[in-house]
C-alpha positions as CSV (number, residue, x, y, z in Angstrom):
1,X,-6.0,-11.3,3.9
2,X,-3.2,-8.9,3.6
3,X,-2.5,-7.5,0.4
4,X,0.9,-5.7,-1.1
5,X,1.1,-3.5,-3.4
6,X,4.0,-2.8,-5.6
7,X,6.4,-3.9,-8.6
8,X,9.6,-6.1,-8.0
9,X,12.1,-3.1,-9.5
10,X,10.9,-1.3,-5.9
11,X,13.6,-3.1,-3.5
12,X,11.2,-2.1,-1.0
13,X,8.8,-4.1,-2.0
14,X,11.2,-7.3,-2.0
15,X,12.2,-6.4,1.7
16,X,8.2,-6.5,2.6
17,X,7.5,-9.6,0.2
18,X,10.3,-11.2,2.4
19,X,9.4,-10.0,5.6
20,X,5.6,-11.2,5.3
21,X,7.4,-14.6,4.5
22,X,9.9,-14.7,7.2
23,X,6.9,-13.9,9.6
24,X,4.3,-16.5,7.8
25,X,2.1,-14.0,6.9
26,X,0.2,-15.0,3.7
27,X,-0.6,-12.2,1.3
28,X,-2.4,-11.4,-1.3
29,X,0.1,-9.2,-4.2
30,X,-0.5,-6.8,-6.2
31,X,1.0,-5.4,-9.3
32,X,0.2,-2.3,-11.3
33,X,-1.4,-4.6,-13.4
34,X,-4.2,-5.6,-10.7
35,X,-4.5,-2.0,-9.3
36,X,-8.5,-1.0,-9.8
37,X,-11.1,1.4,-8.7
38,X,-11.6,-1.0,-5.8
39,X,-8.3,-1.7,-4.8
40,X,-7.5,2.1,-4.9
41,X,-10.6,3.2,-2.5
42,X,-9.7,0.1,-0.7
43,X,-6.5,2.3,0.3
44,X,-8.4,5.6,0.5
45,X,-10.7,3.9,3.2
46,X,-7.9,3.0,5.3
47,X,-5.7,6.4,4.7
48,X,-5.9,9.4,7.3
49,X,-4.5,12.1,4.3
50,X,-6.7,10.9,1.4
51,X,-4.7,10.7,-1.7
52,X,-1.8,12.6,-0.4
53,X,-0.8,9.5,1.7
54,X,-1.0,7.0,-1.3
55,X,0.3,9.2,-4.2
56,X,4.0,10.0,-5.4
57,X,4.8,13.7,-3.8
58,X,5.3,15.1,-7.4
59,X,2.1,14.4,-8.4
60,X,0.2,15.2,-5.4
61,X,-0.3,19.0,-6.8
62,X,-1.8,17.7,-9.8
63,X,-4.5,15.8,-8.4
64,X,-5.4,18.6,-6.4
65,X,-7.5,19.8,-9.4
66,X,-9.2,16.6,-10.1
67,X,-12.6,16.0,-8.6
68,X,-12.2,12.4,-6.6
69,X,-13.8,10.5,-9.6
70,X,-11.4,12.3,-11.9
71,X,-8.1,11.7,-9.6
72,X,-9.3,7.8,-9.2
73,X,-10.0,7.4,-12.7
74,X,-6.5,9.0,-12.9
75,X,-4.6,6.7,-10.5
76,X,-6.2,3.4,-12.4
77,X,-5.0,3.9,-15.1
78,X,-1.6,5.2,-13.8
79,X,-0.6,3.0,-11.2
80,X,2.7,3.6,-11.3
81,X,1.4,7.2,-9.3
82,X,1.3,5.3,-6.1
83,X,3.7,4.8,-3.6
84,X,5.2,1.5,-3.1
85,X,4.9,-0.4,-1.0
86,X,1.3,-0.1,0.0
87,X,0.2,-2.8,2.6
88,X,-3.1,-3.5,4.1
89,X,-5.9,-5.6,5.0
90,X,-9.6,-5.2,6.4
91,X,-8.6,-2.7,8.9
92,X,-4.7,-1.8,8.6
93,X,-2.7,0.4,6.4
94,X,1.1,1.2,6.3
95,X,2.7,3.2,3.1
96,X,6.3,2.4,2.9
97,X,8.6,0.1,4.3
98,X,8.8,0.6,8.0
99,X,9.3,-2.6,9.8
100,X,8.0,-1.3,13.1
101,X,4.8,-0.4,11.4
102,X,4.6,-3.5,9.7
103,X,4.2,-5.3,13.0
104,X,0.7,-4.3,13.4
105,X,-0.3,-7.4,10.8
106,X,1.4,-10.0,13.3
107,X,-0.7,-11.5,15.7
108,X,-0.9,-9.5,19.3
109,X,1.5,-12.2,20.7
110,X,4.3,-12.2,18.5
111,X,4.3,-8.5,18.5
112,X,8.1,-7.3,19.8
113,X,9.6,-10.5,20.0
114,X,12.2,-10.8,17.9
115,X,11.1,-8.5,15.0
């Protein structure tokens, strides 16, 4: 299942929302309401840069002093830290709203035609 992570005041997050549905892709969403410890090392698993890759760039610095219990902790309870969109599944992860990179959840077949 793909999930999505974001709030609907993030445009971007519409434009994915919308995308997923113009391409049938079902999804799982998720508000800052839902964001957990699991959901966030979920993300971690799947990111190459760690929490640099999922957080806001002004508060990268801070976290920086935080052990990675302390900065998790951190992030649950202030999930408005991340950066929206976040979209992934099992295996997948794209940050951000880049249509090119969303691709990689369509099936190998549809991939390029038409996106």
């Amino acid at each position: 299942m793909i999930k999505v992570y974001g709030e609907d005041k993030e445009k971007t997050v519409l434009k994915c929302l919308d995308w997923m549905g113009a391409h049938h892709l079902p999804c799982e969403r998720l508000t800052n309401s839902n964001v957990d410890k699991e959901v966030v090392v979920d993300i971690l698993k799947l990111s190459e840069g760690g929490f640099d890759d999922c957080v806001k760039s002004g508060y990268r610095a801070a976290l920086n002093n935080f052990s990675f219990t302390e900065a998790l902790n951190f992030i649950v309870e202030n999930p408005n830290l991340l950066r929206e969109p976040i979209i992934w599944n099992e295996n997948k992860l794209v940050i951000g709203f880049q249509i090119d990179e969303l691709t990689t959840f369509l099936p190998r077949g549809q991939r390029g035609q038409g996106i």
